[in-house]
PDB file of N, CA, C, O and CB in Angstrom:
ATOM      1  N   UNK A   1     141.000 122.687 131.972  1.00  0.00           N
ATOM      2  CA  UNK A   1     141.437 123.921 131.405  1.00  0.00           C
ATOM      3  C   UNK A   1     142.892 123.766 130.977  1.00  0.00           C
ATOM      4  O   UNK A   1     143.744 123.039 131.488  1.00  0.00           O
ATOM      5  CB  UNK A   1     141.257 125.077 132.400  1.00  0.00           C
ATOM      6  N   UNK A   2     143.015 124.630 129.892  1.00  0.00           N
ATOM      7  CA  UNK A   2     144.956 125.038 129.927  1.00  0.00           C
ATOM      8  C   UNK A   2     145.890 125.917 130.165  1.00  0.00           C
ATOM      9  O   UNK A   2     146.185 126.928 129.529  1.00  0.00           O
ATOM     10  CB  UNK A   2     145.516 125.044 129.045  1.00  0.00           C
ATOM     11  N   UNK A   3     146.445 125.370 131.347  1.00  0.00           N
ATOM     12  CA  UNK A   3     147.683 126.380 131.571  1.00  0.00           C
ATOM     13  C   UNK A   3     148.562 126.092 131.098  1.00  0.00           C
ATOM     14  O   UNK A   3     148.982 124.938 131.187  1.00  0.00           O
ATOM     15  CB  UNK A   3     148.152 126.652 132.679  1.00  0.00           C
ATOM     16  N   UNK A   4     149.446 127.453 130.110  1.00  0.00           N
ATOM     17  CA  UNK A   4     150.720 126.866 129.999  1.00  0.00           C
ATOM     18  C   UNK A   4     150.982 125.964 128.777  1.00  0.00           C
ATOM     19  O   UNK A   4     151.975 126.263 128.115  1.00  0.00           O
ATOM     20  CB  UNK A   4     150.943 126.130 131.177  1.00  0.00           C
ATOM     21  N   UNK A   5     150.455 125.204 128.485  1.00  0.00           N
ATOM     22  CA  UNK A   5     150.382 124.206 127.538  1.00  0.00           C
ATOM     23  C   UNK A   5     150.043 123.086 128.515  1.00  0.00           C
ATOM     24  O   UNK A   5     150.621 122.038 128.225  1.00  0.00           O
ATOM     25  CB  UNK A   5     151.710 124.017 126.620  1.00  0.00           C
ATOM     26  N   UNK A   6     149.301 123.025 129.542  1.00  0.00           N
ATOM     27  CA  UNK A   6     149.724 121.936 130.434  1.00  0.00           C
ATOM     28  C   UNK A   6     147.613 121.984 130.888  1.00  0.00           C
ATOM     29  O   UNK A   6     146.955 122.940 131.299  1.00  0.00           O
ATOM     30  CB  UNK A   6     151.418 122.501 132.021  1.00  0.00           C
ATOM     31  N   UNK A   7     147.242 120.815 130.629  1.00  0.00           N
ATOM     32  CA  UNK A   7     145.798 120.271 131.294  1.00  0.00           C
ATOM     33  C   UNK A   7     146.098 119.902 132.343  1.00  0.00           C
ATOM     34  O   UNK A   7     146.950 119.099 132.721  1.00  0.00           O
ATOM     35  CB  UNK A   7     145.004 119.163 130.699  1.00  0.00           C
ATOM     36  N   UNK A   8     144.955 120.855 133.147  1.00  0.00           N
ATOM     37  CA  UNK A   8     144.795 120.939 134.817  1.00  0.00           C
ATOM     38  C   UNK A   8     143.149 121.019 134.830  1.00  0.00           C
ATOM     39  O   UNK A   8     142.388 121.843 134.322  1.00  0.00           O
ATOM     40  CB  UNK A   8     145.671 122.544 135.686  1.00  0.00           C
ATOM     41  N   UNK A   9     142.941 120.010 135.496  1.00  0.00           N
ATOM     42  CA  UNK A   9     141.769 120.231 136.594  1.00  0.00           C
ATOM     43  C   UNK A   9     141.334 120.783 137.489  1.00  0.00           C
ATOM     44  O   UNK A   9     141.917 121.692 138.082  1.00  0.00           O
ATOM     45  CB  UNK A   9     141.576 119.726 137.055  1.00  0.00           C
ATOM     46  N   UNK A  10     140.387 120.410 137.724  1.00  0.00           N
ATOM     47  CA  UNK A  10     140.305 122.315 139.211  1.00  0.00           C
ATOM     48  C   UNK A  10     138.851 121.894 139.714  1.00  0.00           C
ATOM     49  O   UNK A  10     137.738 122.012 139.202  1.00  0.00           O
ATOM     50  CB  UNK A  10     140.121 124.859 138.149  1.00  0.00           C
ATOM     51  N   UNK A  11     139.217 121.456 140.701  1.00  0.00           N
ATOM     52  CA  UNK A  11     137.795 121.120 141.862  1.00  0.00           C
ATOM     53  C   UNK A  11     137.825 122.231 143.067  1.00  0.00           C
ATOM     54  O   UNK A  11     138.800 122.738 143.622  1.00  0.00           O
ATOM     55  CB  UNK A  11     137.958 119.308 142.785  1.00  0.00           C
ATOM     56  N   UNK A  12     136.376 122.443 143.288  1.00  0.00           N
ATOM     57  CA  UNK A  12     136.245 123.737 144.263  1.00  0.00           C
ATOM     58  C   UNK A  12     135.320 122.434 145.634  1.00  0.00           C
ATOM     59  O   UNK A  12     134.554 121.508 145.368  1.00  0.00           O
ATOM     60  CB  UNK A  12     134.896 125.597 143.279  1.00  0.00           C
ATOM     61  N   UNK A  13     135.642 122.737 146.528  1.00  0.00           N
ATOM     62  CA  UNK A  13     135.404 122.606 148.125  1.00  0.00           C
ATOM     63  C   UNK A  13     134.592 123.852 148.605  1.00  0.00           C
ATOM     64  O   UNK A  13     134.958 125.008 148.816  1.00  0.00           O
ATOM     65  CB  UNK A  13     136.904 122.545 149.008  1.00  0.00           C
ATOM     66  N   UNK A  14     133.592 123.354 148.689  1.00  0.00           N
ATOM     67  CA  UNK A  14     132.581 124.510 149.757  1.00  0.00           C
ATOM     68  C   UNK A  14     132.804 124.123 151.347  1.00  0.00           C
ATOM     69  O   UNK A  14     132.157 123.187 151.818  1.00  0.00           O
ATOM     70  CB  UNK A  14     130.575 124.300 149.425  1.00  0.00           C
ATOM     71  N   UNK A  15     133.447 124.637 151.910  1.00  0.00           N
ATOM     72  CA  UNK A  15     133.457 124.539 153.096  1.00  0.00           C
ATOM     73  C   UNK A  15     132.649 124.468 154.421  1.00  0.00           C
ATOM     74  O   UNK A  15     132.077 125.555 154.490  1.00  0.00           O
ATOM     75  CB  UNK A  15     133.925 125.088 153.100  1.00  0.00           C
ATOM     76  N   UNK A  16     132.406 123.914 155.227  1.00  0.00           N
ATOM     77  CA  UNK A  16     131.299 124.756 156.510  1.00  0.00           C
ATOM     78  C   UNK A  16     131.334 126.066 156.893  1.00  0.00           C
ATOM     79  O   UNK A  16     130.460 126.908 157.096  1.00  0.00           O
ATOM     80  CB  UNK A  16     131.443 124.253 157.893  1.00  0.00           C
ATOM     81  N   UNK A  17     132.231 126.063 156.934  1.00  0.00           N
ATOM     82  CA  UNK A  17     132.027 127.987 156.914  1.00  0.00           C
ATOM     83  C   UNK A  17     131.976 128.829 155.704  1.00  0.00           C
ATOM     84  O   UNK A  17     132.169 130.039 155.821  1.00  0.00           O
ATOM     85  CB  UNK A  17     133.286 128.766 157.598  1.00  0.00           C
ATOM     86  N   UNK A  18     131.789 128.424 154.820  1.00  0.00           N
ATOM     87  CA  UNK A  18     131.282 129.407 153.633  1.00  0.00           C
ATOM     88  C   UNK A  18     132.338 129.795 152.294  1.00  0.00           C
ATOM     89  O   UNK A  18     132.139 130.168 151.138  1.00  0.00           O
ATOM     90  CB  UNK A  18     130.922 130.882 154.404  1.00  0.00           C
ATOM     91  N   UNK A  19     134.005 129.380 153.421  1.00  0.00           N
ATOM     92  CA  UNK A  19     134.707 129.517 152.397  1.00  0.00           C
ATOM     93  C   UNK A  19     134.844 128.534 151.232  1.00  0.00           C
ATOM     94  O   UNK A  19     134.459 127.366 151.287  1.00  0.00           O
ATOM     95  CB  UNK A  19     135.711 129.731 152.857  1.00  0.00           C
ATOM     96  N   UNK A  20     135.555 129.236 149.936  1.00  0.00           N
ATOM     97  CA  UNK A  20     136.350 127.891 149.146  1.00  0.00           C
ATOM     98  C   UNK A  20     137.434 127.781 149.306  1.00  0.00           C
ATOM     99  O   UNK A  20     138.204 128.675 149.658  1.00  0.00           O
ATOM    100  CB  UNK A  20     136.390 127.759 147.813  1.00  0.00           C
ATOM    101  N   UNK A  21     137.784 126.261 148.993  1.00  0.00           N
ATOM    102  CA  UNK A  21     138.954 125.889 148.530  1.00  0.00           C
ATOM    103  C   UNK A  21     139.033 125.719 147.051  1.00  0.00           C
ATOM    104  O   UNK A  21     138.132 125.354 146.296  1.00  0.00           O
ATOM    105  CB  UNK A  21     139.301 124.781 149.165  1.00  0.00           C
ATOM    106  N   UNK A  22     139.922 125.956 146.844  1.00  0.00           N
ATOM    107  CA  UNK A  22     140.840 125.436 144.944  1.00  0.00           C
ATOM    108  C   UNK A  22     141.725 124.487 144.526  1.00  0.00           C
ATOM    109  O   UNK A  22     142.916 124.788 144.451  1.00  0.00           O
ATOM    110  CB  UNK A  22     141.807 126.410 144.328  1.00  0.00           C
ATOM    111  N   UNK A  23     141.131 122.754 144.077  1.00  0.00           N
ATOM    112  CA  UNK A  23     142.172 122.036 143.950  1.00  0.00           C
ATOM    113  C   UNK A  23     142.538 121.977 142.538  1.00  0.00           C
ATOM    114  O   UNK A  23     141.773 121.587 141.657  1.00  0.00           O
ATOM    115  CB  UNK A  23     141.978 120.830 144.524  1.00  0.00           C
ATOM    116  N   UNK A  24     143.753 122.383 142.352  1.00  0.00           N
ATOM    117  CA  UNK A  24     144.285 122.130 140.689  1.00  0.00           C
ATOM    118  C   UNK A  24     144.749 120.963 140.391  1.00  0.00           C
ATOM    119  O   UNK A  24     145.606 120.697 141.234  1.00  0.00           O
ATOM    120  CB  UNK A  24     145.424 122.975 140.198  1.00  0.00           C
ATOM    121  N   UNK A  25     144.646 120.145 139.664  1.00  0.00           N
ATOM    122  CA  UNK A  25     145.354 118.661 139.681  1.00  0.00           C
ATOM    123  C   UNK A  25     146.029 118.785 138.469  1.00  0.00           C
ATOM    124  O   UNK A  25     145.366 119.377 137.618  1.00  0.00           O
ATOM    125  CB  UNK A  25     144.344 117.244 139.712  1.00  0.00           C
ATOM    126  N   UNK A  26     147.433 118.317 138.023  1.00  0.00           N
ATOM    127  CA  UNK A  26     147.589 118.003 136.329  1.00  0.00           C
ATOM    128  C   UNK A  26     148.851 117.149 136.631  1.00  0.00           C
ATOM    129  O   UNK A  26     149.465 117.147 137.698  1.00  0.00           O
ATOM    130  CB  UNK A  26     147.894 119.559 135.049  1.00  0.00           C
ATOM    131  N   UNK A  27     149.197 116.281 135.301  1.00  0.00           N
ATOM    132  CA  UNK A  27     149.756 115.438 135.272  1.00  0.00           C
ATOM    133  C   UNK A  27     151.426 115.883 135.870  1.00  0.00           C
ATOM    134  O   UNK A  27     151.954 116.967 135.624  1.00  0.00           O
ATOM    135  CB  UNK A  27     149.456 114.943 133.967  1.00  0.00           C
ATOM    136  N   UNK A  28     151.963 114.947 136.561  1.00  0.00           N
ATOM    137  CA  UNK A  28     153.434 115.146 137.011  1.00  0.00           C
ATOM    138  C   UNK A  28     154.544 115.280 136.248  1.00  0.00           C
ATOM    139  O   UNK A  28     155.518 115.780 136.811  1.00  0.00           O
ATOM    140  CB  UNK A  28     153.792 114.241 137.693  1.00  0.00           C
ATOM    141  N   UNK A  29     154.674 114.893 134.854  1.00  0.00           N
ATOM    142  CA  UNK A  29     155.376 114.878 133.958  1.00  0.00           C
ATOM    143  C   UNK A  29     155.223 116.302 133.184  1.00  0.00           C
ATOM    144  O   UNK A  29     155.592 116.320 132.010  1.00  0.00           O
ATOM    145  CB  UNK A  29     155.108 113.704 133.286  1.00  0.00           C
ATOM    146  N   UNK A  30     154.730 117.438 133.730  1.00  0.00           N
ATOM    147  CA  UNK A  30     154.978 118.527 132.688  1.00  0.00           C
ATOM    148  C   UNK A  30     154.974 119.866 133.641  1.00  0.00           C
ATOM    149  O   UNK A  30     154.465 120.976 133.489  1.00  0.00           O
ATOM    150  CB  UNK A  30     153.703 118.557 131.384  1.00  0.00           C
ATOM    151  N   UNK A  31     155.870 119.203 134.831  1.00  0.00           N
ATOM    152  CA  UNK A  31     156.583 120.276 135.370  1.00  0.00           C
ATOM    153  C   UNK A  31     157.915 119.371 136.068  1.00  0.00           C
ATOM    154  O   UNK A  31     157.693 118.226 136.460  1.00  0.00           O
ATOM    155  CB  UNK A  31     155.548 121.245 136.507  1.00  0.00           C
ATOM    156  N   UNK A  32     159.262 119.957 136.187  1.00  0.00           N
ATOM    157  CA  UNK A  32     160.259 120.271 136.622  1.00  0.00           C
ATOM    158  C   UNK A  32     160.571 119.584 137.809  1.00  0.00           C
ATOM    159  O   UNK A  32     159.589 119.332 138.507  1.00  0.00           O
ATOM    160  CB  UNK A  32     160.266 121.432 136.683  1.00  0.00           C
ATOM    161  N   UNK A  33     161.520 119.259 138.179  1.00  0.00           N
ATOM    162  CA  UNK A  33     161.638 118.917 139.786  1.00  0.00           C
ATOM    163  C   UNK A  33     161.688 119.699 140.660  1.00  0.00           C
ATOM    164  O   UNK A  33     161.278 119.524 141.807  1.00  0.00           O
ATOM    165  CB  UNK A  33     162.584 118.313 140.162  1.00  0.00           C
ATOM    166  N   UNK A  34     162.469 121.167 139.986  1.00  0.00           N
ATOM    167  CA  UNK A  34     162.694 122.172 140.350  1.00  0.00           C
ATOM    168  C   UNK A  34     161.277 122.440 140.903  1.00  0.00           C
ATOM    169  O   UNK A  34     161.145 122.366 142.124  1.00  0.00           O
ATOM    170  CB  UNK A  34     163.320 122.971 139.393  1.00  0.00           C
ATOM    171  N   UNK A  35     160.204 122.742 140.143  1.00  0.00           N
ATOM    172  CA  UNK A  35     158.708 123.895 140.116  1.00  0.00           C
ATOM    173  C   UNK A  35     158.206 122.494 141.173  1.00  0.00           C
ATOM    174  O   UNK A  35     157.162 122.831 141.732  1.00  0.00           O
ATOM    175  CB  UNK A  35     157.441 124.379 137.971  1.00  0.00           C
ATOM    176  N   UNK A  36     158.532 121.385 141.506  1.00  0.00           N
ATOM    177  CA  UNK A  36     157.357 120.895 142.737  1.00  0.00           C
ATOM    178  C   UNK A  36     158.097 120.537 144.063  1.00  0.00           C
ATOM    179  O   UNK A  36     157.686 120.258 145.189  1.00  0.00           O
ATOM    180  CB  UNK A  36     156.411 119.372 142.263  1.00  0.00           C
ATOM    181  N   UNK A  37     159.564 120.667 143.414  1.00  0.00           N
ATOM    182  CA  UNK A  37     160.309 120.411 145.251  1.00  0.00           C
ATOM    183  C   UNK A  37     159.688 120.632 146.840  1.00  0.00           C
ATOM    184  O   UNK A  37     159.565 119.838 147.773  1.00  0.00           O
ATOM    185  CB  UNK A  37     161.543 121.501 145.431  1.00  0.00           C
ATOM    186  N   UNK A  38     159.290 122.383 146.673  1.00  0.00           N
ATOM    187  CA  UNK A  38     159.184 122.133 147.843  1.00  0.00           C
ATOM    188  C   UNK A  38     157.445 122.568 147.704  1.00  0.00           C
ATOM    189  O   UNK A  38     157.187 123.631 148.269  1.00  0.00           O
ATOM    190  CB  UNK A  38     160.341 122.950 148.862  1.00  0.00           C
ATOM    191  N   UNK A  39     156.639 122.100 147.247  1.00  0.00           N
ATOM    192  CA  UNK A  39     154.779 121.902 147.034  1.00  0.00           C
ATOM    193  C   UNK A  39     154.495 121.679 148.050  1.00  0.00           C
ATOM    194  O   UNK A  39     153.531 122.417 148.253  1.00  0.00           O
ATOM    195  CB  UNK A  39     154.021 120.775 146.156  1.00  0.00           C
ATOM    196  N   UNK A  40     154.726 120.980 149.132  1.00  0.00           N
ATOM    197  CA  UNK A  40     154.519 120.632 150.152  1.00  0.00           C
ATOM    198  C   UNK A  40     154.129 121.661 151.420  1.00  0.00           C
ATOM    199  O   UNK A  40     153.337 121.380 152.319  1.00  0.00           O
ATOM    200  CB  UNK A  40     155.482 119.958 150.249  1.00  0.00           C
ATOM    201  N   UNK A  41     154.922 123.002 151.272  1.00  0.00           N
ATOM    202  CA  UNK A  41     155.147 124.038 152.410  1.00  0.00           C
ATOM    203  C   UNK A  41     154.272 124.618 151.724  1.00  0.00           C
ATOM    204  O   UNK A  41     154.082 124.425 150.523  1.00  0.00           O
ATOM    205  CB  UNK A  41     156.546 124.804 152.823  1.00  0.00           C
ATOM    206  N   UNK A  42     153.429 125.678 152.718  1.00  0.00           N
ATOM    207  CA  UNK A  42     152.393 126.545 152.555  1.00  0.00           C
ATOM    208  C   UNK A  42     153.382 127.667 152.611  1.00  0.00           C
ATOM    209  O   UNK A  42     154.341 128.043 153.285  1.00  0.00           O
ATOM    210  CB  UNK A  42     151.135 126.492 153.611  1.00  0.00           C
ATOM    211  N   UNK A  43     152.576 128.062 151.420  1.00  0.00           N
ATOM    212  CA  UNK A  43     153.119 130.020 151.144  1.00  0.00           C
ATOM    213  C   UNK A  43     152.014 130.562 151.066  1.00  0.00           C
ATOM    214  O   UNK A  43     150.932 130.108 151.440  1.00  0.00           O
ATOM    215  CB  UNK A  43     154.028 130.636 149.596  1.00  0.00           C
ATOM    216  N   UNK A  44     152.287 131.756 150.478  1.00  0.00           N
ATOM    217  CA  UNK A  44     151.537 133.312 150.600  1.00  0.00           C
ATOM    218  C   UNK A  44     152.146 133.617 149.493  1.00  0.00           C
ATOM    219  O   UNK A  44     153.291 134.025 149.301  1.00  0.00           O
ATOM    220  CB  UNK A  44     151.807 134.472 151.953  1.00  0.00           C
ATOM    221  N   UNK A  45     150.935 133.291 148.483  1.00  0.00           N
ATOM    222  CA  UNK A  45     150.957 134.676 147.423  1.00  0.00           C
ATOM    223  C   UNK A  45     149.746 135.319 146.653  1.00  0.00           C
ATOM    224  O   UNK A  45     148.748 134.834 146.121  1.00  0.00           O
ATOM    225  CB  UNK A  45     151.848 134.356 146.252  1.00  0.00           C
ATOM    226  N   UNK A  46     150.167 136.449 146.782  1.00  0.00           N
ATOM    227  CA  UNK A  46     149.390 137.438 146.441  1.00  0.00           C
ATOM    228  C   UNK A  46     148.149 137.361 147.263  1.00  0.00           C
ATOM    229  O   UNK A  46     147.037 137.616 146.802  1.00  0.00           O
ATOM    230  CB  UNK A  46     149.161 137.423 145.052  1.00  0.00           C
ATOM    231  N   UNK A  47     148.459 136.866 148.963  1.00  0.00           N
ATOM    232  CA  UNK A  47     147.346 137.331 149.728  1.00  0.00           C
ATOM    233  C   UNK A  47     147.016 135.729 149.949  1.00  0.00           C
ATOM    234  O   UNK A  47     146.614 135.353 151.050  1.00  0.00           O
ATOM    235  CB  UNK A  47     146.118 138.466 148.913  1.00  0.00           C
ATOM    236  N   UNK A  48     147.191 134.840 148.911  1.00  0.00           N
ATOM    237  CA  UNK A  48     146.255 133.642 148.631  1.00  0.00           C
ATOM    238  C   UNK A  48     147.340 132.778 149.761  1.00  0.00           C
ATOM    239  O   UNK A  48     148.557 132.963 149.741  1.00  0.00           O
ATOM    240  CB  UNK A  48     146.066 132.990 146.631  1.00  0.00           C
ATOM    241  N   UNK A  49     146.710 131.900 150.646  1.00  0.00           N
ATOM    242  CA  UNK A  49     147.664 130.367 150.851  1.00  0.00           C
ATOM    243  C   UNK A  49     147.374 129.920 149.998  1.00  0.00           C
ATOM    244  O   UNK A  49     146.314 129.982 149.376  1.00  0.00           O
ATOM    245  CB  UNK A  49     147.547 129.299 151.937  1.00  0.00           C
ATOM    246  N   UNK A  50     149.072 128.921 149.673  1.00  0.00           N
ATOM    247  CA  UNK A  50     148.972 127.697 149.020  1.00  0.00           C
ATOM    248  C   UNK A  50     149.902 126.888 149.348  1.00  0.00           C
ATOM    249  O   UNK A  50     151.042 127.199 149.694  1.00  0.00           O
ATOM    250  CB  UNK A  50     148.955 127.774 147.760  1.00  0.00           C
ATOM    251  N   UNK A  51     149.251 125.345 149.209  1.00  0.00           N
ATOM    252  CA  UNK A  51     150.187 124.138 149.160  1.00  0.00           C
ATOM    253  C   UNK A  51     149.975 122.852 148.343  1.00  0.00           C
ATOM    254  O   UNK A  51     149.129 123.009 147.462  1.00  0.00           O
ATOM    255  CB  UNK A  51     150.297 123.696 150.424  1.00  0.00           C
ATOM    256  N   UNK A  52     150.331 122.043 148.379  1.00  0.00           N
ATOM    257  CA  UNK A  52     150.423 120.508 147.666  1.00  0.00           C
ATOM    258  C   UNK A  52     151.082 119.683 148.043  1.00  0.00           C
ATOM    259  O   UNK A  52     151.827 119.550 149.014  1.00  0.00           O
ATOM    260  CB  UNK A  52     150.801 120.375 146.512  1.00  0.00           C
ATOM    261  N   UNK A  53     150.631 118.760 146.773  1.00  0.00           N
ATOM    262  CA  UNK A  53     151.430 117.321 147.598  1.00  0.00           C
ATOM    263  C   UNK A  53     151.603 117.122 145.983  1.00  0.00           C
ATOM    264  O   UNK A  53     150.899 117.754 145.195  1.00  0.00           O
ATOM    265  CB  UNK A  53     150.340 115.777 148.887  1.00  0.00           C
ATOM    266  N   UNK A  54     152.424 116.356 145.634  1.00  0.00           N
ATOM    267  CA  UNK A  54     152.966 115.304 144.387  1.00  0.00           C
ATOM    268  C   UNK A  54     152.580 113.887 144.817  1.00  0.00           C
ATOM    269  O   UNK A  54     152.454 113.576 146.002  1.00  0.00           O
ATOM    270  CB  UNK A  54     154.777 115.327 144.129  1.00  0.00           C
ATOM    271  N   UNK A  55     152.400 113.055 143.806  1.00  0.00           N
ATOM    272  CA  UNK A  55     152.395 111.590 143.766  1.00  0.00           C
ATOM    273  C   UNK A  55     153.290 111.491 142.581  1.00  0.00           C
ATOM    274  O   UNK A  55     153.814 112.430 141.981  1.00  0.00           O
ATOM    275  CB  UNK A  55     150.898 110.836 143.621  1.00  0.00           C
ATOM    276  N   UNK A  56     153.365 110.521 142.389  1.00  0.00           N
ATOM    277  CA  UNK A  56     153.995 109.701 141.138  1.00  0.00           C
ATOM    278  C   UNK A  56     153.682 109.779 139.498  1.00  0.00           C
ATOM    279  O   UNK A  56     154.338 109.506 138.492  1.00  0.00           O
ATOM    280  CB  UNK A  56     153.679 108.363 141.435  1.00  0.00           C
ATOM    281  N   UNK A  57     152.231 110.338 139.773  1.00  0.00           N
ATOM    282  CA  UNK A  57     151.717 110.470 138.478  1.00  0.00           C
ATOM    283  C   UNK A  57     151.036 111.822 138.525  1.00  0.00           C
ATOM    284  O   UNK A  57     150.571 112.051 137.409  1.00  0.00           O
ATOM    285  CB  UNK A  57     150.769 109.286 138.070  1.00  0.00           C
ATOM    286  N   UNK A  58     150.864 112.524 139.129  1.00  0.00           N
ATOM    287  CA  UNK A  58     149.955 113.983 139.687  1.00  0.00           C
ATOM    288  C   UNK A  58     150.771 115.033 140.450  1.00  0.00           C
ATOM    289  O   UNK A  58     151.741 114.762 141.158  1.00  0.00           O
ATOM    290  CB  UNK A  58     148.689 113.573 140.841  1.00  0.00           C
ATOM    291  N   UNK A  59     150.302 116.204 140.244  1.00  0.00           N
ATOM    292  CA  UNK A  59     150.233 117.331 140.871  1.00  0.00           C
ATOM    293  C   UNK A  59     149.492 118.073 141.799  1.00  0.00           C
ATOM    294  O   UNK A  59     149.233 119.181 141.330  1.00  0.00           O
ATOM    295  CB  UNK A  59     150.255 117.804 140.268  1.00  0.00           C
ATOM    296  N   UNK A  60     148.953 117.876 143.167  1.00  0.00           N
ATOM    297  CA  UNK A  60     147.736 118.442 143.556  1.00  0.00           C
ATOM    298  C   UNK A  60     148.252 120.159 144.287  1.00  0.00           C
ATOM    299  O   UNK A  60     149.105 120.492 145.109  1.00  0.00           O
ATOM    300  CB  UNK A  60     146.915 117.200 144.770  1.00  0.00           C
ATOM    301  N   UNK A  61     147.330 120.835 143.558  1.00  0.00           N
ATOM    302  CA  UNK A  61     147.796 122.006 144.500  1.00  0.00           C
ATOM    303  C   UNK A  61     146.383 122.825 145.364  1.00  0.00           C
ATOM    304  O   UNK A  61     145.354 123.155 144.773  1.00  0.00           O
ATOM    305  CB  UNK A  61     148.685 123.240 143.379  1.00  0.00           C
ATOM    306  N   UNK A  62     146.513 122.940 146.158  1.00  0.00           N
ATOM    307  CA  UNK A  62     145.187 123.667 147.019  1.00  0.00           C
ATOM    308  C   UNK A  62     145.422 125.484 147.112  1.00  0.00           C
ATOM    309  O   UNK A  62     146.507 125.989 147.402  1.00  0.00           O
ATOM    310  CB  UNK A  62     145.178 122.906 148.961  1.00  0.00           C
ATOM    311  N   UNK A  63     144.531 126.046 146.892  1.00  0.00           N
ATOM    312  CA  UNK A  63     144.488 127.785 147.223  1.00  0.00           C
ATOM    313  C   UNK A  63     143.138 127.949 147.598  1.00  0.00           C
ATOM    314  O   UNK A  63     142.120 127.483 147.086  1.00  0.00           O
ATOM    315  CB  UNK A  63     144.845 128.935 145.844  1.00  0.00           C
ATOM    316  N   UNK A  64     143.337 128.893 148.849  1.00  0.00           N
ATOM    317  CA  UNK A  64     141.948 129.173 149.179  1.00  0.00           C
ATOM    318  C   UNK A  64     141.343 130.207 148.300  1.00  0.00           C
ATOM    319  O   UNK A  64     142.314 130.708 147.734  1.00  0.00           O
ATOM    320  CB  UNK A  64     141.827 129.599 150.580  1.00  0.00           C
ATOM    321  N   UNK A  65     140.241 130.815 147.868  1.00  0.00           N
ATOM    322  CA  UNK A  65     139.886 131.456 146.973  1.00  0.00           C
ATOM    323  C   UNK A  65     139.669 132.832 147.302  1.00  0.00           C
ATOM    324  O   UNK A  65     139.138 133.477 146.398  1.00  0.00           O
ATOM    325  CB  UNK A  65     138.962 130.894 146.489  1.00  0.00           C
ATOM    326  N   UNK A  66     139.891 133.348 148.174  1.00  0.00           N
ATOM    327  CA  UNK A  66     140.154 134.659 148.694  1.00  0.00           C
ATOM    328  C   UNK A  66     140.861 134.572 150.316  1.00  0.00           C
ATOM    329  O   UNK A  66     140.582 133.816 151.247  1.00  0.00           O
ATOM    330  CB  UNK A  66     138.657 135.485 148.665  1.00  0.00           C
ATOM    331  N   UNK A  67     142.092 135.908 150.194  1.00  0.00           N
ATOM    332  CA  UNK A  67     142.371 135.998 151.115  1.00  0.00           C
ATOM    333  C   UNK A  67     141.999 135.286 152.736  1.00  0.00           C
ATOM    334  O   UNK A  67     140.850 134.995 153.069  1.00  0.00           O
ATOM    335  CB  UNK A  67     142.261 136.898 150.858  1.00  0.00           C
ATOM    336  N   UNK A  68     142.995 135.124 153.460  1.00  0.00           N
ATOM    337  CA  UNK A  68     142.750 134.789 154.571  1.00  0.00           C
ATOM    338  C   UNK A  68     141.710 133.232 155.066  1.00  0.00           C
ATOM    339  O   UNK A  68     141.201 132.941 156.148  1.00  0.00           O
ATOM    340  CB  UNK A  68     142.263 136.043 154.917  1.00  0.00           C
ATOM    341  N   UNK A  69     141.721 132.397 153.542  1.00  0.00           N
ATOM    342  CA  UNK A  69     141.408 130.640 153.756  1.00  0.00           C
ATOM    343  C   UNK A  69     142.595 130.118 153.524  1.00  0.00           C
ATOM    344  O   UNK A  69     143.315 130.240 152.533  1.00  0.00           O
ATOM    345  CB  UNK A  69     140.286 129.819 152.691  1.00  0.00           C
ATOM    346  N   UNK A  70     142.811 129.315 154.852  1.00  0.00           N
ATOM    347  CA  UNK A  70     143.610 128.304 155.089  1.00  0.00           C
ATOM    348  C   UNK A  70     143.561 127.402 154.377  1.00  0.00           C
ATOM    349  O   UNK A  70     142.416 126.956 154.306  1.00  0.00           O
ATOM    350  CB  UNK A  70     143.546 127.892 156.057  1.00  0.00           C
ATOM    351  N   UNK A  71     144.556 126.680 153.548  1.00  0.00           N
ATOM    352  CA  UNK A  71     144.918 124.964 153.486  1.00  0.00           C
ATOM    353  C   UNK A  71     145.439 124.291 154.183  1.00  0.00           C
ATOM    354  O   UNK A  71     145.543 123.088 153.947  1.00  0.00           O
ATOM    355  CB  UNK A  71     145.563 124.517 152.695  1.00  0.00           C
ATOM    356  N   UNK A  72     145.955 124.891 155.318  1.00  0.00           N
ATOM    357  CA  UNK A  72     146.899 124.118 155.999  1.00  0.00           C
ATOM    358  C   UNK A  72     146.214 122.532 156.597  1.00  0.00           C
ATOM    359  O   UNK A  72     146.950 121.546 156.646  1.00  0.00           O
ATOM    360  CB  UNK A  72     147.446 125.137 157.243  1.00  0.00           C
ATOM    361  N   UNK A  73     144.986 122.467 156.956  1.00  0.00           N
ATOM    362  CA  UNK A  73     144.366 121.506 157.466  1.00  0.00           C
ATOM    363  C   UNK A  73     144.535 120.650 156.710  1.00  0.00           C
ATOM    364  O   UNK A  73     145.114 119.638 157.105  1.00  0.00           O
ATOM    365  CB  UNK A  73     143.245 121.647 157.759  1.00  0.00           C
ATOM    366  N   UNK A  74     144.092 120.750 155.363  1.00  0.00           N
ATOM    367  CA  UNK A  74     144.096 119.864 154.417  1.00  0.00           C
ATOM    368  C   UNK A  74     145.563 118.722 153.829  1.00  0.00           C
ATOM    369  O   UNK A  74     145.493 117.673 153.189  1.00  0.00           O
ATOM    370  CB  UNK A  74     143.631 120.785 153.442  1.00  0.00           C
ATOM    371  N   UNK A  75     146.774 119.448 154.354  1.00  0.00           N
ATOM    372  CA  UNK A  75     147.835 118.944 154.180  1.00  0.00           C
ATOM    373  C   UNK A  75     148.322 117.976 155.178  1.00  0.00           C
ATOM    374  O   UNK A  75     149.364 117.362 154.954  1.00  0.00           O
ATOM    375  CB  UNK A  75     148.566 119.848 153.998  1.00  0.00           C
ATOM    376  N   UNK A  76     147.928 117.867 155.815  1.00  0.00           N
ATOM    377  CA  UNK A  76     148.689 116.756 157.048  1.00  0.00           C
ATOM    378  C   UNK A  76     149.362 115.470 156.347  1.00  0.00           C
ATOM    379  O   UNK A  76     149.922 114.615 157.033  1.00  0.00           O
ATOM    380  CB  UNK A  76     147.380 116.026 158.264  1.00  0.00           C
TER     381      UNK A  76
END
């Protein structure tokens, strides 16, 4: 899909318990140092967790798909 001007991928995780997860992936070069510094720490927005990780060439970001699903597991 496009966000932004920017191609992102987006894989969904069915969980054992019923929830989803949301992984967005897109290339590392078309965001900021600023917008992935701190990807790493889980926030809260708009109800949703989210976190990520960067590599060298990628962006991964995880959101659970409704309120109250964790990513935190997924980040270690």
């Amino acid at each position: 899909m496009n966000w932004k001007g920017q191609e992102v991928s987006l894989v969904c995780f069915h969980r054992e318990d019923g929830k989803i997860i949301h992984m967005f992936v897109a290339e590392r070069d078309g965001f900021s140092e600023e917008a992935i510094a701190n990807l790493d720490e889980v926030l809260v927005s708009h109800d949703l967790e989210t976190g990520g990780w960067v590599t060298d060439t990628h962006v991964y970001l995880l959101t659970g798909s409704e309120p109250g699903v964790t990513v935190r597991e997924y980040l270690g």
